[in-house]
KENUTI-719003 format. One record per residue (C-alpha): x, y, z; residue in three letters. Coordinates in steps of 0.5 Angstrom, whole numbers, plus 500, padded with zeros to 3 digits. Each point is the difference from the previous one (the first is absolute). Example, Ala and Ser with C-alpha at 12.3 -4.5 7.8 and 13.67 -1.06 7.14 Angstrom:
525491516Ala
502507498Ser
//
This chain:
584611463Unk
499493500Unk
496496505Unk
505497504Unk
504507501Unk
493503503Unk
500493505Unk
507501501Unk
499508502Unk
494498505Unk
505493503Unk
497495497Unk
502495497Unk
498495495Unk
501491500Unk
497494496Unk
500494503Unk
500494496Unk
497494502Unk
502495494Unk
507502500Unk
501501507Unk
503507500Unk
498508502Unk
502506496Unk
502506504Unk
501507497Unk
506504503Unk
494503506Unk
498494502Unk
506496500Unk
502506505Unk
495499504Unk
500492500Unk
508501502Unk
502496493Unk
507503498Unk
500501493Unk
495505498Unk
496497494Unk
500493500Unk
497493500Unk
500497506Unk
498492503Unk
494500503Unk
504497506Unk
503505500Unk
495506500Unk
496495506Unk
507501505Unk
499507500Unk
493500502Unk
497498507Unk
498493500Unk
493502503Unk
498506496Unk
503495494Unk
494496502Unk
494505500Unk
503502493Unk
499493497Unk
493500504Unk
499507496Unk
502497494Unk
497494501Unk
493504500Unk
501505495Unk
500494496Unk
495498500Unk
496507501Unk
504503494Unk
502505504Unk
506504503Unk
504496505Unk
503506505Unk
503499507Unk
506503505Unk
506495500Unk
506501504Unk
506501497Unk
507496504Unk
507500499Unk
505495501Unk
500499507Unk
492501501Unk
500507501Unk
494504497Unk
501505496Unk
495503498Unk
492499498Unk
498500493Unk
493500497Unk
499495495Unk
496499495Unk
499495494Unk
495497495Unk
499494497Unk
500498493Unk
502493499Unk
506498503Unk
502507500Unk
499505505Unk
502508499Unk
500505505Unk
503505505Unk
504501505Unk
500506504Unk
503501508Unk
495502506Unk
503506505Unk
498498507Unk
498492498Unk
497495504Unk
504500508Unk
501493503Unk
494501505Unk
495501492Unk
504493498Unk
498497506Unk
493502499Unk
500498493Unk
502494502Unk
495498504Unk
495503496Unk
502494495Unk
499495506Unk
494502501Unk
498499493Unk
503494500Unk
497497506Unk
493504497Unk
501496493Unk
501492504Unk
494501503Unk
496503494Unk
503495496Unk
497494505Unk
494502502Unk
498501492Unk
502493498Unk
496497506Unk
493504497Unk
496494495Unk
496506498Unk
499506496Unk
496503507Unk
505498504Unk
506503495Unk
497506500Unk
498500508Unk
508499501Unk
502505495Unk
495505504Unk
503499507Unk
508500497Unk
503506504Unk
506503496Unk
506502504Unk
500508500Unk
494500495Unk
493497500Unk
495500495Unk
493502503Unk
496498493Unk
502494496Unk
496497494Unk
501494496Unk
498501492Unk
500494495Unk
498499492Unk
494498497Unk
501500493Unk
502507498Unk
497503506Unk
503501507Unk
497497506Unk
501500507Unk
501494504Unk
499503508Unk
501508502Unk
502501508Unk
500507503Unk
494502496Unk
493500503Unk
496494495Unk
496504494Unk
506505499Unk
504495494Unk
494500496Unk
503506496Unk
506494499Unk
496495498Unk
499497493Unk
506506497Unk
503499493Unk
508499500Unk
501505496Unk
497506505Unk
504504503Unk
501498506Unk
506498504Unk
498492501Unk
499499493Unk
507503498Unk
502496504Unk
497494498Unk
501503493Unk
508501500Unk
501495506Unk
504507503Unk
499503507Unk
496507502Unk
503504505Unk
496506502Unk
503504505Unk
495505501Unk
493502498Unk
504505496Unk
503495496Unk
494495499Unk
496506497Unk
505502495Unk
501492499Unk
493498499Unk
497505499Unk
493497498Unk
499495506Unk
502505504Unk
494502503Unk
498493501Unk
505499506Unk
501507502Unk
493498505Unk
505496504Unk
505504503Unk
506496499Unk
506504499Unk
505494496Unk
498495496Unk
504494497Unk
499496495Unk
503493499Unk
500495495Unk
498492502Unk
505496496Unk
499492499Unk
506496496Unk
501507496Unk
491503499Unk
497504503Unk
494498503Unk
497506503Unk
503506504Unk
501502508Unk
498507503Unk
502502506Unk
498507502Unk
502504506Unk
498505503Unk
507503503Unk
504503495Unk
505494498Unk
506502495Unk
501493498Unk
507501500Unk
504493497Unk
499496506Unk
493501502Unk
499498492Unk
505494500Unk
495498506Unk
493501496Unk
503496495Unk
502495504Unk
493500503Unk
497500494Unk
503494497Unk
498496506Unk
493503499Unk
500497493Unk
503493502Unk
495499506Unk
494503495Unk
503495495Unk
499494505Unk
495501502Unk
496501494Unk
503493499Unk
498498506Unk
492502499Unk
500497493Unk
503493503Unk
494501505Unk
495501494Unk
503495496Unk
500495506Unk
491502501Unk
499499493Unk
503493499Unk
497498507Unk
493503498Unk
501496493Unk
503493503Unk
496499505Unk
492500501Unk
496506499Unk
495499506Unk
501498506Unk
499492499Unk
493497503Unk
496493501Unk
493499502Unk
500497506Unk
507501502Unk
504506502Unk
506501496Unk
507504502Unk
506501495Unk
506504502Unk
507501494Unk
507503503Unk
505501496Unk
508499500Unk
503507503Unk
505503495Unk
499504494Unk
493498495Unk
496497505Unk
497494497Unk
502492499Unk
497495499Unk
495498505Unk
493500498Unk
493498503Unk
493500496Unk
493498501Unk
497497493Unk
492499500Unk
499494497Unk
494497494Unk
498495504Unk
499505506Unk
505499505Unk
506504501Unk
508499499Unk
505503503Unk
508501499Unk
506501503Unk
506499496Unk
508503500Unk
504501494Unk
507500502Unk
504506500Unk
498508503Unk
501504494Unk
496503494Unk
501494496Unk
497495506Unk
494505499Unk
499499493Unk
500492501Unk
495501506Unk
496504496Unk
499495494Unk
499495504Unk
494503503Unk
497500494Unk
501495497Unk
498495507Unk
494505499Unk
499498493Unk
500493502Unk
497500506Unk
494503496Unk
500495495Unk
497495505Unk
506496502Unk
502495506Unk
505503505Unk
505495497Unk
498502493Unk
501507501Unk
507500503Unk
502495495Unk
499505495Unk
503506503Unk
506495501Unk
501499493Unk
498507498Unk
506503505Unk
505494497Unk
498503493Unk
502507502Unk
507497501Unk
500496493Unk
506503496Unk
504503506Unk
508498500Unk
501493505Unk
503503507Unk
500501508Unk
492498499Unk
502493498Unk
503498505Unk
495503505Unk
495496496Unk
503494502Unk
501502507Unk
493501500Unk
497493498Unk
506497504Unk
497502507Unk
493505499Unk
500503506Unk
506501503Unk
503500492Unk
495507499Unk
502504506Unk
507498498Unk
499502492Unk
495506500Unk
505504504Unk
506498496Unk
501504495Unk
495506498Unk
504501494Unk
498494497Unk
496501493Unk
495495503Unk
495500505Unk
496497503Unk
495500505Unk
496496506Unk
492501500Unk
493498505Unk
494499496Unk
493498503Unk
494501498Unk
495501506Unk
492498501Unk
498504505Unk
493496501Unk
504494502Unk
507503502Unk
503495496Unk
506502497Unk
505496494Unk
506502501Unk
507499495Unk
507502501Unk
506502496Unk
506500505Unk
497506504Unk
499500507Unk
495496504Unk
492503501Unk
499500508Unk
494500504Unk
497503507Unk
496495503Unk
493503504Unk
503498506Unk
507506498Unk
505493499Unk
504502493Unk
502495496Unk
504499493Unk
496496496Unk
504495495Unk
498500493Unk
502497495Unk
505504495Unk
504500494Unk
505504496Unk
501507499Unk
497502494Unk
504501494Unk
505494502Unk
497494496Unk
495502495Unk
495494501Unk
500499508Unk
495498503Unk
496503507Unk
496496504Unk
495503504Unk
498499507Unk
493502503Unk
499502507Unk
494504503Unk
500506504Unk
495500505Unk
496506502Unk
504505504Unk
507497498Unk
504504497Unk
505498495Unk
507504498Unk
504500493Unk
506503499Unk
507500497Unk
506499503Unk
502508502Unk
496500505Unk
502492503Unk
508502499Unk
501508501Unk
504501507Unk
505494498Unk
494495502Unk
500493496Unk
495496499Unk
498497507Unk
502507504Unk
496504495Unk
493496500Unk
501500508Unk
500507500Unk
494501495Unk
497494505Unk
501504506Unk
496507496Unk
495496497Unk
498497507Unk
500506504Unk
496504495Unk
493502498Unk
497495496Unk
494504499Unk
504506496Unk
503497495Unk
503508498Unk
504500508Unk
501494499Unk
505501493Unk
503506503Unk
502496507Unk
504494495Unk
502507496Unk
503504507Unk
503493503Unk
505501493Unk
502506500Unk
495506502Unk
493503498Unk
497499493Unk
494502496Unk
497496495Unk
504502494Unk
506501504Unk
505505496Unk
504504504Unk
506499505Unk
499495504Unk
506498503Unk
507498497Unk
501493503Unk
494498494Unk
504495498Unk
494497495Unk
492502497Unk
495498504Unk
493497497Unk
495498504Unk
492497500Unk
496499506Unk
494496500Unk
495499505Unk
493496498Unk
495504504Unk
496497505Unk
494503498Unk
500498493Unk
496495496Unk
504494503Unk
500493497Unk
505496503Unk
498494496Unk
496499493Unk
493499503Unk
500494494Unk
504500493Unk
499495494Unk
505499495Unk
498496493Unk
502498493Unk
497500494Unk
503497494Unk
499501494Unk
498492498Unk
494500506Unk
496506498Unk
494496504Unk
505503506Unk
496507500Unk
494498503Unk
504497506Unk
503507501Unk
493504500Unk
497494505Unk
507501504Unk
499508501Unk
493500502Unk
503494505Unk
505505502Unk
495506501Unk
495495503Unk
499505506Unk
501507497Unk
495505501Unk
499502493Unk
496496495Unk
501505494Unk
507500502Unk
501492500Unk
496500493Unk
506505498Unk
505496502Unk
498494496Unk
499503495Unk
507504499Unk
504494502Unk
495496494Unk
502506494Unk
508500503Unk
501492500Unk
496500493Unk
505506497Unk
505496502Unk
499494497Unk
497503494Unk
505506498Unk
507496502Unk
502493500Unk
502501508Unk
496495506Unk
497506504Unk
502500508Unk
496503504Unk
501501507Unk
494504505Unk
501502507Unk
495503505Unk
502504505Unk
497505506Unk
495498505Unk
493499498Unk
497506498Unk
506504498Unk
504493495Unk
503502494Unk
501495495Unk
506500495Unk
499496493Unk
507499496Unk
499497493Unk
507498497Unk
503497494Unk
508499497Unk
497504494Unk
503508500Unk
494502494Unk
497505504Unk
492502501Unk
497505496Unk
493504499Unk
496499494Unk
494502498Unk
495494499Unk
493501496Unk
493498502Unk
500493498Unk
508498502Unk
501495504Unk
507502503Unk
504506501Unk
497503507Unk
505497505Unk
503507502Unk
494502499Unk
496497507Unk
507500504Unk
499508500Unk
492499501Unk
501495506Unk
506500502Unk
502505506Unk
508500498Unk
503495494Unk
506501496Unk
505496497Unk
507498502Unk
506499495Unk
505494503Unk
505497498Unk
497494497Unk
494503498Unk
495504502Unk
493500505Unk
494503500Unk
497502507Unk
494503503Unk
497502508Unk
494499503Unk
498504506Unk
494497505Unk
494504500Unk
493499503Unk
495499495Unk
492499500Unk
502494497Unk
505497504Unk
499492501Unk
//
């Protein structure tokens, strides 16, 4: 007897629905029960759609739909009508998906869902509805995998809820568990670290990236029989195991466990899926989002100072706030840079742009103003080199947009940069506004150059705040060869003095003078003995609170990065508002006679010192570095003394400079050698030396510290 016979005998019918041509195949039974006259026969879809109930058609293409995606059967109750809406009858049917075509049965239901039924299922879909808006909206808000599984946790499922879910990932060739709800801390250690290939419904999943329903404890045994008696402990009555799908992979797998029995009938597994795909999208964004922020740290940790900076007799604050919106890093950046001669520079630049790319241009220019200020240069030296090492970046790039803002630029500096820097962020080339200074924390003298970025100001130990005007040039990488003038000031004890880019003057719709005022009416009203509440104070009157390296969502209206240094000479630091005496002279290579004038002018600038050894010392290293200049180059020597301090606690800097850039070495002389010493006694007597590359040549210094001695004069 043939299949269809059988079928036939028991009321049943067979149809095959074809999505790529568009048309249903009945046999003689199911065209009796869809109401098409004409026995076997190939119909339009049109045409079989008008014989069911618009709504129950729906839930059937949801069913499909899942099974799909599951590879499993699609089973639903359709109402059939006639012509004129009537229903005929209630019909059971049921398909599986194979590519685009779809074969199954059809069979008629005695006694089929009443109209009371039909409502209530159609409040059940509301419901669903409503469930799957609200779970939708509250996983998009989560920014965290904690938080996704908090969410996933406290959904409550229309008709059914899990009171037990856990979310498992893949580590190599091994299953993993992300987070677990419902289930008491220790209990996923059996879980943890599984083979893919154990027998166990997550792993299926992950392997197949097909659905697990287990109805009943039964079915779970029989199933999995192996890891059965790993959950039988928990007591639950249903499983279900999801896959979590992202652009077409399984990533890892959703179990919810309930301990009701649940039948998973095809809407409560159309609502599951639909879970799990949310589940999968909300984990996927949010491991995004925590690698943004660890990528975020990362660059912050790279690009800007390790340590917290710090100057010996003055107090320093440093703040950095980046631009809000995707990878939180720009082109803002400070530094603090310790000094061969002793003293300190510090930096606040800007590179136009708030991208990556910004970032990468910031990172290099740290470095190589680093480089720079390392080799001994003058402020002005120092940014000229990184101008022209910012303008070589861009050799070879295509003429464009950065043209005409490079003409902008030298036609008006001020007004030209914050109408150029801010035109075009696409341009290939950037540029950038820099504030190098370089600091002596004895004498609180501070040299100051400029490249187009916003002016340093300072409160006054009365509280008044004023911009203090300094000399500036271009941006850097405008003009290669452009000069910066410097400009000297002196930061008296107590005296605090604020650099910073211009997100922190302009953020908030401010322009230059309403942005200073605000900065003005912050630094006036607070605590200039704490630098830290200080920073945090200019930091909230912008957009809200900050740390020191501040990362995290601050407020949307950032408009722009935010750098700042505050600097506060101590009160009770060492303290010299003027040199005490200062000496500068110049021997030549064709008055050699000159040494000895050098040796009396020396002991005439020490004449009250308390230690005669030391005096002697001083004569002695300034006689051996004239004389090595004279003899080792063909450069005059100048050199140029200062003592500093008040009695009893002075310092005395000696610099010995040349235009030559042959620089010093060690040798090892013999017994009866008559040269070759020099670095020699500088280390023996010396209490700090060093030696400074400059642009034009190099110099060799040395500090003496004043001590009591038996033998002082």
């Amino acid at each position: 007897m043939r299949t269809e016979d059988v079928l036939a005998a028991v009321g049943t019918g067979l149809w095959q629905w074809d999505e790529a041509t568009g048309t249903v195949t009945v046999d003689a039974r199911a065209a009796r029960l869809l109401g098409l006259s004409g026995g076997p026969a190939e119909h339009r879809t049109s045409a079989v759609r008008a014989c069911l109930h618009a709504a129950d058609y729906v839930s059937l293409s949801g069913a499909v739909s899942l099974a799909y995606s599951e590879g499993t059967v699609a089973e639903a109750l359709v109402r059939v009508v006639g012509d004129n809406g009537t229903i005929l009858r209630t019909v059971r049917a049921r398909v599986r998906p194979q590519g685009t075509v779809m074969t199954g049965t059809l069979h008629e239901v005695r006694g089929g869902p009443s109209r009371a039924a039909a409502q209530a299922g159609g409040g059940w879909r509301r419901a669903r509805e409503a469930f799957l808006l609200d779970a939708g909206r509250a996983l998009a808000e989560a920014d965290s995998t904690a938080e996704v599984l908090r969410v996933a946790a406290t959904l409550s499922m229309p008709g059914f809820s899990p009171d037990g879910l856990a979310v498992f990932g893949t580590d190599g060739d091994r299953l993993s568990v992300i987070g677990h709800h419902g289930q008491a801390a220790g209990t996923e250690d059996p879980f943890l670290d599984m083979p893919l290939d154990t027998d166990y419904p997550a792993a299926l999943v992950v392997r197949t990236g097909q659905a697990v329903y287990l109805p009943s404890p039964a079915a779970y045994e029989d199933r999995f029989p192996v890891t059965w008696p790993l959950v039988k402990p928990f007591g639950r009555s249903s499983w279900a195991y999801l896959p979590l799908v992202v652009a077409g992979s399984t990533i890892g797998a959703w179990m919810a466990a309930f301990r009701d029995p649940v039948v998973f009938t095809p809407d409560e597994r159309s609502v599951l899926t639909t879970v799990a795909r949310m589940l999968a999208q909300a984990l996927s964004r949010a491991h995004l989002h925590e690698s943004e922020r660890a990528l975020t740290d990362g660059l912050q940790r790279t690009m800007l100072p390790a340590r917290r900076p710090g100057i010996e007799g003055m107090a320093v604050a440093a703040r950095y706030v980046p631009t809000g919106g995707g990878l939180q890093v720009g082109g803002d950046w400070y530094d603090v840079i310790g000094l061969p001669s002793g003293r300190t520079a510090i930096v606040i630049g800007d590179v136009q742009g708030h991208d990556v790319r910004a970032a990468g241009i910031m990172g290099q220019l740290r470095i190589a103003l680093r480089a720079y200020a390392a080799e001994g240069h003058h402020p002005d030296a120092v940014l000229s080199r990184t101008s022209r090492f910012l303008a070589g970046l861009h050799d070879g790039l295509p003429d464009g947009p950065a043209d005409g803002l490079r003409d902008g630029l030298r036609e008006g500096l001020h007004d030209g940069l914050h109408a150029g820097l801010h035109a075009d962020e696409s341009a290939d080339v950037r540029f950038a506004t820099c504030l190098y200074l370089e600091a002596d924390p004895l004498t609180g003298t501070l040299d100051v150059c400029r490249a187009g970025h916003p002016e340093p100001a300072i409160r006054l130990g009365d509280g008044t705040t004023i911009v203090r005007r300094t000399a500036g040039g271009l941006p850097l990488g405008i003009e290669p060869d452009t000069d910066y003038p410097t400009t000297r000031m002196v930061l008296e004890p107590g005296e605090v003095l604020l650099l910073c880019t211009d997100g922190l003057i302009e953020t908030g719709g401010h322009d230059l003078e309403t942005g200073w005022q605000r900065l003005r009416n912050v630094l006036e009203a607070g605590p200039a003995d704490d630098l830290e509440e200080l920073a945090d104070s200019l930091i909230r009157a912008v957009h809200g609170p900050a740390s020191h390296h501040t990362t995290g969502p601050l407020a949307d209206r950032r408009e722009d990065d935010i750098a700042l240094v505050l600097l506060r000479r101590d009160p009770d630091g060492p303290t010299c508002a003027v040199p005490v005496r200062r000496a500068v002279l110049t021997v030549s290579q064709t008055d050699p006679g000159r040494i000895r004038a050098t040796r009396e002018d020396i002991r005439a600038l020490l004449h009250d010192w308390t230690s005669a050894d030391q005096v002697e010392s001083a004569v002695l290293l300034v006689s051996e570095l004239v004389t090595n200049v004279l003899v080792h180059t063909d450069e005059d020597a100048v050199l140029t003394a200062m003592v500093t301090g008040m009695p009893g606690t002075r310092r005395l800097h000696v610099e010995v400079g040349d235009r030559s850039d042959d620089m010093p070495h060690r040798r090892s002389p013999g017994e009866m050698a008559s040269s070759g010493r020099g670095l020699m006694l500088i280390e023996e007597l010396a209490d700090a030396w060093g030696v400074d590359p400059r642009g034009d040549g190099k110099s060799i210094w040395f500090e003496l510290y004043e001590a009591t001695s038996p033998s002082a004069v």
